[in-house]
N, C-alpha and C positions, 0 to 999 in steps of 0.2 A: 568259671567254676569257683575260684575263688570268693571265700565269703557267701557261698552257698551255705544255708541251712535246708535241717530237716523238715521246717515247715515249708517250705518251697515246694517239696516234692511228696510228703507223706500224703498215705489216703486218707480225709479225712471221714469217709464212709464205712464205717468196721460194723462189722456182723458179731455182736455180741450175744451172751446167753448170763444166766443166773445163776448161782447155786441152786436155782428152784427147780431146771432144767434139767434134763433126764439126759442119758447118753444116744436115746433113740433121735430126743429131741435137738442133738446137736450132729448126730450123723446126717439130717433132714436138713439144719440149715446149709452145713456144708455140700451136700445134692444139690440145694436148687441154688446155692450162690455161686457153686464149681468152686469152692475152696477147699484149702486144707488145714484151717487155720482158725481159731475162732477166741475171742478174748473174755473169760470171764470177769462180769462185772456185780459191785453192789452197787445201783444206783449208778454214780458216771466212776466210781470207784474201782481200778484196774485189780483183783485180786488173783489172776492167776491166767494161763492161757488150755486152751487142749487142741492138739494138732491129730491130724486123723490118725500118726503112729502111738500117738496114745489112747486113743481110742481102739486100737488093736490090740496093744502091747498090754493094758492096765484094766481094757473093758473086755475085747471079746478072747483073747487068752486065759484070762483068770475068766473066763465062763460066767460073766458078767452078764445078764438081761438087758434088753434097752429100758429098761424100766429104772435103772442103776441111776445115783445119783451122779451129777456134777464130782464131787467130790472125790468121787474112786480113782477120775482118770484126770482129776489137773494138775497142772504142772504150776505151784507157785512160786518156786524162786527163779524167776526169768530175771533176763538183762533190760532194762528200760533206759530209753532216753527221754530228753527234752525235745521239743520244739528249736530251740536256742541251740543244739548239737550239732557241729559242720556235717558236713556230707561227708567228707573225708572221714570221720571223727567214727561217725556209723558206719562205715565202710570196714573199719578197724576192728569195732568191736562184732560185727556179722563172721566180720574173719577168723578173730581168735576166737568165740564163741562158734563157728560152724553152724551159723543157724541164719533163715531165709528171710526170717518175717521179725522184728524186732518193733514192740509197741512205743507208742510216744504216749508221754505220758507228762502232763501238769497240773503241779501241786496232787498229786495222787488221783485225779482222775484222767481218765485215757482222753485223747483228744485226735489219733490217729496212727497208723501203722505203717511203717517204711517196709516195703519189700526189696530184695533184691532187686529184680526189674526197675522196684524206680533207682535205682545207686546206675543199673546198668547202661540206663539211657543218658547219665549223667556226664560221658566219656570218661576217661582215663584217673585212677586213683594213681595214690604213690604206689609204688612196684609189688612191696609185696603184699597189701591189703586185695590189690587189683588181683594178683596173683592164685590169694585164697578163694578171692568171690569166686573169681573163673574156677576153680576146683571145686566149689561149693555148688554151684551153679550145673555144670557137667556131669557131677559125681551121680548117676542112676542108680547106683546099687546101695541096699539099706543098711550097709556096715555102715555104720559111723553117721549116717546123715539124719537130717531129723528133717 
């Protein structure tokens, strides 16, 4: 575990969409990829992410069309790391930030996404980073979780 980084284990595979991409059109990638999770890009350029409770919360709450832009439901000030970022390191920031999916990201364009699952397979964090994921991870109910 030691001296693990986040390129070791990040997906380098992401399901991206555009500002040009409609909310219909990203409920649709999320269907056929089984995600929840989807990275807005300009070009290879990381500019914001939309997860499906924003897509709820931002698009079909505010009575939002699927025709709606990108724009109504992203979220752009996310947590990013590097490539170059321990595993531990990630583990930390998933924790204090409460959140599943954290992009990787160099020199400002995305290059891949660490999920929990991959932190989980990794065995044992310090105590209480381990701690949080496990709570993160189990928590079903959508107080607090994203």
């Amino acid at each position: 575990m030691a001296g693990k980084t986040v390129r070791d284990i990040m997906s380098k595979d992401c399901v991206t969409v555009t500002l040009q991409d409609n909310v219909y059109e990203i409920a649709l990638k999320m269907k056929n990829h089984d995600i929840g999770f989807v990275a807005v890009v300009e070009g290879k350029k990381l500019i914001g992410v939309v997860t499906d409770r924003d897509l709820v919360v931002r698009g079909y709450a505010e009575k939002h069309s699927g025709s709606t832009a990108v724009d109504k439901v992203i979220t752009k000030d996310i947590a990013t790391i590097t490539p170059d970022t321990s595993v531990d390191e990630a583990a930390k920031i998933m924790a204090k930030d409460q959140i599943r999916r954290l992009p990787v990201v160099e020199n400002g364009e995305l290059v891949g996404i660490v999920a929990i699952g991959d932190l989980a397979v990794r065995g044992s964090f310090e105590d209480e980073a381990g701690e949080a994921l496990s709570k993160i991870s189990s928590d079903k109910t959508l107080v607090g979780s994203r």
